[in-house]
C-alpha positions, 0 to 999 in steps of 0.5 A: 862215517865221514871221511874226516871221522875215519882219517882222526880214527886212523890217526889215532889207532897209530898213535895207540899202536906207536904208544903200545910198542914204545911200552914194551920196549922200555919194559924190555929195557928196564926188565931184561929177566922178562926177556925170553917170555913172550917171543912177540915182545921179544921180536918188538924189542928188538926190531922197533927198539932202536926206533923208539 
């Protein structure tokens, strides 16, 4: 793989991630009876939602 393939896929992995967090958050938000379930969300939420 060329450097130029490995930097694109990087790049998009972290858009992925971003996207992924971004979901959860607004499911927290939108869903609060949810909180609670999965402490990881949970942890997402409160720590990156202010981010987002």
């Amino acid at each position: 793989m060329d450097e130029d393939k490995i930097a694109r896929a990087v790049e998009r992995r972290r858009q992925l991630a971003d996207r992924n967090m971004g979901a959860v958050v607004d499911l927290l938000r939108r869903r609060e009876e949810l909180r609670g379930i999965y402490p990881a969300a949970d942890l997402v939420a409160e720590n990156v939602g202010w981010a987002v």
